[in-house]
SEDRENLUM-992109 format. One record per atom (N, C-alpha, C): atom name; residue number from 0; x negated, y, z. Coordinates in Angstrom, 3 decimals, decimal comma. Layout:
CA  NUM  X  Y  Z
...
//
This chain:
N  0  1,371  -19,459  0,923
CA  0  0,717  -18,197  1,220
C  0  1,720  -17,060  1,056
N  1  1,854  -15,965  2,107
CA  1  3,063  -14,995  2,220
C  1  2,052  -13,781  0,908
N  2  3,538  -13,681  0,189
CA  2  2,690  -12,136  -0,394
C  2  2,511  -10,898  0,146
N  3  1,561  -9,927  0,114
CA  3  1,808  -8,628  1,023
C  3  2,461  -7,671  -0,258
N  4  3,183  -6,981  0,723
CA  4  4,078  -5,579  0,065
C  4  2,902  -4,706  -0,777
N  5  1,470  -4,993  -0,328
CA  5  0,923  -3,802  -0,939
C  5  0,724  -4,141  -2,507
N  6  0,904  -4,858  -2,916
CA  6  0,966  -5,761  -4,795
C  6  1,895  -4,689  -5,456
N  7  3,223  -4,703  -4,423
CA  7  4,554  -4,064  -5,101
C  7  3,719  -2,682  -5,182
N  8  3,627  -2,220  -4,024
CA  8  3,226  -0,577  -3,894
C  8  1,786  -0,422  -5,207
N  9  1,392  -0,787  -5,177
CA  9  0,401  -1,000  -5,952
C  9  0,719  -0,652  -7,187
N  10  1,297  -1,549  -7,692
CA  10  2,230  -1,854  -9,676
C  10  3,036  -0,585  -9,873
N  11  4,084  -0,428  -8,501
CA  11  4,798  0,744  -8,610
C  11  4,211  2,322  -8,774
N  12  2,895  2,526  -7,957
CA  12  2,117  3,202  -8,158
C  12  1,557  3,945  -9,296
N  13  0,736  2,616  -10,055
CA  13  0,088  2,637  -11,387
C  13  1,027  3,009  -12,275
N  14  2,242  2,730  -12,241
CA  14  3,192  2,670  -13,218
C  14  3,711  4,017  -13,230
N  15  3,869  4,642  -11,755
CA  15  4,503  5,823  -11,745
C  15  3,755  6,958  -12,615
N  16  2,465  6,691  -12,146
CA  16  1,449  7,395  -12,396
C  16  0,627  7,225  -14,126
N  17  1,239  6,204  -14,475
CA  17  1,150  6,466  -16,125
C  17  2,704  6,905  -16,356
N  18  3,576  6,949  -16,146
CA  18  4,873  7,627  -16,843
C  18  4,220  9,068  -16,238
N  19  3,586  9,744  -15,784
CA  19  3,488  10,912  -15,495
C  19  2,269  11,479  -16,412
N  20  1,380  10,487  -17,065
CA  20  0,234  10,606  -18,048
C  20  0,777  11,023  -19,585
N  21  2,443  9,667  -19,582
CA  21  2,874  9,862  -20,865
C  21  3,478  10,983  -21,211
N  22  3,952  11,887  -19,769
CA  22  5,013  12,682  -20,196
C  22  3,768  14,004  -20,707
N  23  2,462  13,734  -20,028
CA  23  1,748  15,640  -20,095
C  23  1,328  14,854  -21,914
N  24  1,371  13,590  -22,148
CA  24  0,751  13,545  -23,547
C  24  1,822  13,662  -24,596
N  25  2,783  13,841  -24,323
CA  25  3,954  14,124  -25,313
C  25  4,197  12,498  -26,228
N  26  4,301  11,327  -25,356
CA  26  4,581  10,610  -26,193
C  26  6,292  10,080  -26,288
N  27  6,092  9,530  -27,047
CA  27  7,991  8,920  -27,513
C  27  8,634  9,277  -26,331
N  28  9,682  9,820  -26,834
CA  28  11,226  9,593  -25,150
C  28  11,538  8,385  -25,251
N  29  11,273  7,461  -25,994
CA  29  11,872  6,226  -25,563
C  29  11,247  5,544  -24,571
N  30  9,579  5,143  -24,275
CA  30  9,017  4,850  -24,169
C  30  8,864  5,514  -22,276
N  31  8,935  6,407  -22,468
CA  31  9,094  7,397  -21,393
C  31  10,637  7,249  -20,391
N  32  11,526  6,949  -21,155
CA  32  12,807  6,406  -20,745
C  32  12,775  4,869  -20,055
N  33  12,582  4,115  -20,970
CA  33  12,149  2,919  -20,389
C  33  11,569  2,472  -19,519
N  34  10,609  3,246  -19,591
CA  34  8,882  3,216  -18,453
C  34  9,534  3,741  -16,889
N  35  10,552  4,837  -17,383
CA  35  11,232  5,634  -15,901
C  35  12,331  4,316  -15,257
N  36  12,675  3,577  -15,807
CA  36  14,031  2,890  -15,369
C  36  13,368  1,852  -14,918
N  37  12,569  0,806  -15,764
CA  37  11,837  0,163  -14,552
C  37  10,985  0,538  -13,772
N  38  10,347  1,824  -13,836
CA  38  10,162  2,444  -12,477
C  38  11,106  2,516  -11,174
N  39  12,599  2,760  -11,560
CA  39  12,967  3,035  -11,073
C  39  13,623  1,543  -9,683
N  40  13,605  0,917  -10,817
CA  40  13,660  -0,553  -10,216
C  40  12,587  -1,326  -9,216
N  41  11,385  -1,029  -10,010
CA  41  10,335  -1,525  -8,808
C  41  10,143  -0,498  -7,310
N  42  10,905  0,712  -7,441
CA  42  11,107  1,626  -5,974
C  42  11,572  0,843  -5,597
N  43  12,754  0,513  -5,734
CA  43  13,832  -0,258  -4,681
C  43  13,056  -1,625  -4,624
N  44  12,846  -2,406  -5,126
CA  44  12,418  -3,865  -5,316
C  44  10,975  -3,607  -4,167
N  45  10,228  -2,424  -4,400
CA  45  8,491  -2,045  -3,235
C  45  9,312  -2,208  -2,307
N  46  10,588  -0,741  -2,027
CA  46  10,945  -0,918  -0,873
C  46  11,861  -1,806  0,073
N  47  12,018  -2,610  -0,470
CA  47  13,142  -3,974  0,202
C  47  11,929  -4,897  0,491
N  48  10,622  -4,946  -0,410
CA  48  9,432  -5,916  0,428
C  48  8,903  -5,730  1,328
N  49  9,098  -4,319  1,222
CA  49  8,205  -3,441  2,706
C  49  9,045  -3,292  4,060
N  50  10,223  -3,282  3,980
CA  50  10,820  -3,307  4,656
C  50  11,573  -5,012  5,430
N  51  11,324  -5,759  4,826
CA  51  11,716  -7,119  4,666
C  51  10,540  -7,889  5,356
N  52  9,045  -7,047  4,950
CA  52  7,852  -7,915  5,197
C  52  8,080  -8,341  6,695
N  53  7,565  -9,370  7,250
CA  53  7,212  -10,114  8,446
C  53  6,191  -9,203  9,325
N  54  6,013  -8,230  10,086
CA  54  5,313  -7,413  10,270
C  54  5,449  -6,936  11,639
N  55  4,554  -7,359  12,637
CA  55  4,612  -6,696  13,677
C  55  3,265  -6,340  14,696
N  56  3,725  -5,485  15,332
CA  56  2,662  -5,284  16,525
C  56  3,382  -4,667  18,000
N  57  2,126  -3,995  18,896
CA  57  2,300  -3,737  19,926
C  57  2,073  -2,402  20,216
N  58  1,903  -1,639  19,365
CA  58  1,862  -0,239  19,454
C  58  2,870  0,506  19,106
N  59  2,913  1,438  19,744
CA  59  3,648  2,056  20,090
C  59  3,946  3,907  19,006
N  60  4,793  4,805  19,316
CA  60  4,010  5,953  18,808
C  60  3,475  7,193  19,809
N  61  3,315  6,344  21,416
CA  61  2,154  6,969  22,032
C  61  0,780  6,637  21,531
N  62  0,374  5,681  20,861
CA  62  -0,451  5,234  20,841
C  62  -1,383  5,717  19,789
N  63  -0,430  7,035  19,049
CA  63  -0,805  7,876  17,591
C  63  -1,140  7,092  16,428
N  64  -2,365  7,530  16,384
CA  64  -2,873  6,614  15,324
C  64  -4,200  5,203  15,303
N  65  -3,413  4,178  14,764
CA  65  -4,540  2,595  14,815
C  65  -5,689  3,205  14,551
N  66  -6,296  4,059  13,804
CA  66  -7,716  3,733  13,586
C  66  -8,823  4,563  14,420
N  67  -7,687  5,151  15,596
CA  67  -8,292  6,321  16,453
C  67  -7,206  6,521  17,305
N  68  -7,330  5,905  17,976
CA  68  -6,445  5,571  19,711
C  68  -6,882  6,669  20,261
N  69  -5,853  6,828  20,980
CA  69  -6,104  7,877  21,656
C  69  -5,158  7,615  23,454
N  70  -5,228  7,875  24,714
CA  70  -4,526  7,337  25,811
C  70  -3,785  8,397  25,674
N  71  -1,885  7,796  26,069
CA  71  -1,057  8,632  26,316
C  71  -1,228  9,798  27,245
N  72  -1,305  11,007  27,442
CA  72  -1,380  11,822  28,350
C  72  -0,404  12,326  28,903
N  73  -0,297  12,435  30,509
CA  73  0,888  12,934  31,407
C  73  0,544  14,126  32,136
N  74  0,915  15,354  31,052
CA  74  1,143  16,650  31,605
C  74  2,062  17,200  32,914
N  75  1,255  17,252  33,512
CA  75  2,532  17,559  35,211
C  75  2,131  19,384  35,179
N  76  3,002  20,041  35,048
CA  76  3,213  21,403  35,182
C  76  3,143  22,273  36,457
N  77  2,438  22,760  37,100
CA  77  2,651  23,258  38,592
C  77  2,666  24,633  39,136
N  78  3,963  24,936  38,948
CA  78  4,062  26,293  39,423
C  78  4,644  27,039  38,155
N  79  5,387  26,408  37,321
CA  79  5,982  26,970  36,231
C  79  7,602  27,496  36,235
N  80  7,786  28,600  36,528
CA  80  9,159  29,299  35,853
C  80  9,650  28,842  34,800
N  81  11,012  27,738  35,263
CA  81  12,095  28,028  33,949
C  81  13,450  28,640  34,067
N  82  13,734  29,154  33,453
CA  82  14,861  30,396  32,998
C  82  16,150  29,218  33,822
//
């Protein structure tokens, strides 16, 4: 079974987001130090899965956005002055 990238994004997330809890609560710099460096490690480690993942399709970026398609539109201009 393939793992998805969103696990990494996920952990990296939670994690970021308690080193940002510890810092407004004033706890230890060590703790806060530590917490930042393997933070800093699971960035790179999210982003080499995400980028690495097996991942494809057929859209395009006419195609805007998946959850609300929209058809490419072809503006023809008629009768326009350019400099």
């Amino acid at each position: 079974m393939r793992k998805s990238p969103f696990l990494y994004i996920t952990i990296t997330t939670l994690l970021l987001i308690t080193i940002t809890i510890m810092c407004a609560m004033d706890f230890p710099f060590s703790w806060v130090f530590y917490l930042t460096v393997i933070g800093q490690i699971l960035v790179v480690v999210m982003v080499y899965k995400v980028l690495t993942d097996n991942y494809s399709t057929n859209k395009t970026f006419e195609h805007f956005y998946e959850d609300r398609p929209i058809e490419p539109l072809d503006i023809k201009a008629e009768n326009e002055k350019f400099r």
